[in-house]
C-alpha positions as semicolon CSV with decimal commas, in nm:
position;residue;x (nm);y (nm);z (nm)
1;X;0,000;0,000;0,000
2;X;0,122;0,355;-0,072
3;X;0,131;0,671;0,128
4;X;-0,126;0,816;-0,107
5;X;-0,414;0,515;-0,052
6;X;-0,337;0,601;0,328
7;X;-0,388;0,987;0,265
8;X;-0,670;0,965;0,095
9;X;-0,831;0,728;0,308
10;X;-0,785;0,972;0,614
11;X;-0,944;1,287;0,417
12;X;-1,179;1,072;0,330
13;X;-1,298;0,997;0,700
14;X;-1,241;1,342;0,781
15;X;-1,439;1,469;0,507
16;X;-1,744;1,171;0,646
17;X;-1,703;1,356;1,017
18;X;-1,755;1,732;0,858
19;X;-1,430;1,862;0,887
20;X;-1,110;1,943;0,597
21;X;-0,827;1,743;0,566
22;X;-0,619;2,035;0,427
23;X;-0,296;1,982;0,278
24;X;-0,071;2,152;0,496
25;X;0,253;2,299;0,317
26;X;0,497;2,544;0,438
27;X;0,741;2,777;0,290
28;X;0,889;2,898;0,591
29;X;0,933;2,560;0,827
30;X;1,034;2,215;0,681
31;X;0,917;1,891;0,849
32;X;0,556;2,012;0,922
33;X;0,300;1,755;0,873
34;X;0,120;1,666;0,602
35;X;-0,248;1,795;0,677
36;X;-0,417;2,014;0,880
37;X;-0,734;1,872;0,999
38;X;-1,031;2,098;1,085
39;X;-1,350;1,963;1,279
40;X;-1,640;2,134;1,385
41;X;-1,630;2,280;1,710
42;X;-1,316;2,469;1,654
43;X;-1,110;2,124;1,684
44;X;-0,781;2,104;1,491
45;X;-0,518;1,874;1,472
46;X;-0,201;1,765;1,269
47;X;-0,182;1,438;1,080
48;X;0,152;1,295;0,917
49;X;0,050;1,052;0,702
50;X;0,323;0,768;0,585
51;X;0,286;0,394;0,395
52;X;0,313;0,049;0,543
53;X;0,565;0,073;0,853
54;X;0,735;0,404;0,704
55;X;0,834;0,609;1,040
56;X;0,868;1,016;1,063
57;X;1,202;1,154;1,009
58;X;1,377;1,326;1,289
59;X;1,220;1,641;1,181
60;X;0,917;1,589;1,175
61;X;0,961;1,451;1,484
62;X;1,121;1,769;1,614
63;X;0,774;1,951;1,469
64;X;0,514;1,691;1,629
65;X;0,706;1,761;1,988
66;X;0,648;2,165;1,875
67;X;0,322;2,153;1,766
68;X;0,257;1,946;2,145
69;X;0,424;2,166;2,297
70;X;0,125;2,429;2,178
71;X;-0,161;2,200;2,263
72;X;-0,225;2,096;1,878
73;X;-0,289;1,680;1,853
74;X;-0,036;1,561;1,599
75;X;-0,100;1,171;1,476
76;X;0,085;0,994;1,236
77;X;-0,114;0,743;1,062
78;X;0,008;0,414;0,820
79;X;-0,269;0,190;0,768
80;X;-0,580;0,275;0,725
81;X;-0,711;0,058;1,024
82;X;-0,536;0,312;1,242
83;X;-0,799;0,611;1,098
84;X;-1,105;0,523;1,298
85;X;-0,908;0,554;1,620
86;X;-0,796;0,905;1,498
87;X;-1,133;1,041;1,425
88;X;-1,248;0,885;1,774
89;X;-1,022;1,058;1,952
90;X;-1,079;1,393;1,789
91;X;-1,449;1,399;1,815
92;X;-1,428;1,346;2,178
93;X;-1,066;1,572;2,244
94;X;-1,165;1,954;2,264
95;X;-0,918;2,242;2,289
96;X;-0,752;2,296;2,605
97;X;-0,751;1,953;2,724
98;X;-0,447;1,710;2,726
99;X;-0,412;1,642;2,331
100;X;-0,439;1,271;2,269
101;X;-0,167;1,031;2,267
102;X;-0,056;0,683;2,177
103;X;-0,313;0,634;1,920
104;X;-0,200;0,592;1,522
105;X;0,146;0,455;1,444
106;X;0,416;0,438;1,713
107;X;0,666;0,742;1,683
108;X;1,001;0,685;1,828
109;X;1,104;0,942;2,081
110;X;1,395;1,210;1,981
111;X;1,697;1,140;2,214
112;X;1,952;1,459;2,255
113;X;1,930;1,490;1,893
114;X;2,117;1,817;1,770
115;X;1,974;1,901;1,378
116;X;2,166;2,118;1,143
117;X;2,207;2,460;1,178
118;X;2,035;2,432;1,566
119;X;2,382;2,438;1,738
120;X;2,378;2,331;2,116
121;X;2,180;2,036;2,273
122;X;1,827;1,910;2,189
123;X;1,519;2,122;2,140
C-alpha cells in the first residue's frame, strides 16, 4: 500500500465527520505535517500521514514535539485501520484539554538529537 491510498483514506474519514483534511505545506518551516485537519467545534489537529511501517524523520519529529508543545494533537497514521481511532479521539478531544496520545502509528522518541544549523543540545 502507498502513502497516497493512506492519505486519501484519512481525508476521506475526515471529510465523512464534517471537517477538511487540508494539505498543509509550508514555505517557511520544513518537516511540518502533512495535513491540517479541521472539525467542527473549533477542533484542529495535525496528521503525518506515511505507507506500510514508514516512520517520521527526525524532523518531523522535532515539529510533532512543537506543535505538542502548543496544545495541537499531531498523529501519524500508516494503515488505514489506524484512521477510525484518529477520528475517535478527535471527536471526543476539545481544545484545552491534554491532546491525545498513543493512538496511530508508534513514533520513536527524539533522544539529545542536535539538527543542522540548531547548534547546542536538543530542542
Amino acid at each position: 500500500m502507498r502513502e497516497s491510498e493512506v492519505e486519501k483514506a484519512f481525508v476521506d474519514a475526515v471529510r465523512e465527520a464534517g471537517g477538511k483534511a487540508v494539505k498543509f505545506t509550508s514555505q517557511t518551516m520544513n518537516g511540518v505535517p502533512d495535513r491540517l485537519v479541521l472539525l467542527p467545534g473549533g477542533r484542529c489537529a495535525f496528521a503525518e500521514l506515511k505507507a506500510p511501517g514508514k516512520q517520521m524523520r527526525k524532523l518531523q519529529r522535532k515539529r510533532r514535539e512543537q506543535l505538542l508543545a502548543l496544545g495541537f494533537p499531531v498523529f501519524c497514521v500508516d494503515r488505514p485501520e489506524q484512521i477510525q481511532s484518529v477520528m475517535e479521539s478527535l471527536r471526543k478531544w476539545k481544545p484545552g484539554e491534554p491532546v491525545p496520545t498513543g493512538i496511530g502509528a508508534e513514533i520513536p522518541e527524539r533522544k539529545n538529537m542536535v539538527l543542522p544549523g540548531e547548534g547546542g543540545g536538543a530542542r
